[in-house]
C-alpha positions as CSV (number, residue, x, y, z in Angstrom):
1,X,-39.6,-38.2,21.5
2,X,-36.8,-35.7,22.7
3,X,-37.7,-32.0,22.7
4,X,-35.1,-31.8,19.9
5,X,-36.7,-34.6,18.1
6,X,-39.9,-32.3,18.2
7,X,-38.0,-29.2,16.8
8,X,-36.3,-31.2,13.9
9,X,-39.7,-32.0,12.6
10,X,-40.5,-28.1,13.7
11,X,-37.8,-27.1,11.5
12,X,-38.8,-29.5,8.7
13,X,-42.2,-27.8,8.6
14,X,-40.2,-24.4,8.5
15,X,-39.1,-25.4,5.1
16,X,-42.2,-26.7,3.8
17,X,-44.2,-25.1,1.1
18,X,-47.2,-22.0,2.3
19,X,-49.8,-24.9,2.6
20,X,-47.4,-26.9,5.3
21,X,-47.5,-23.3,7.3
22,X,-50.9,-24.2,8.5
23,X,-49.7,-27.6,9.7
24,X,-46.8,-26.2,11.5
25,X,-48.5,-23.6,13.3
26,X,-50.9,-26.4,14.4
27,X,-47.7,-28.9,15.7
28,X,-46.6,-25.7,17.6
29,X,-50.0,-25.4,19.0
30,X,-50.4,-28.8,20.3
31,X,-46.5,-28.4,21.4
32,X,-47.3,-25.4,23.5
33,X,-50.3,-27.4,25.0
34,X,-48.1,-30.4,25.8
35,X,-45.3,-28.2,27.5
């Protein structure tokens, strides 16, 4: 998967309800570890 393809779903997770905050600050978490 692209970086792009990573920030879509990023972006996704932006729109998300409160709860879905916790899960996208944990995708950006592993991102940051990946990169």
């Amino acid at each position: 998967m692209s970086k792009m393809g990573y920030f879509s779903v990023f972006q996704r997770f932006m729109h998300q309800t409160q709860e879905s905050r916790e899960i996208t600050i944990f995708v950006k978490n592993v991102l940051f570890m990946s990169f």
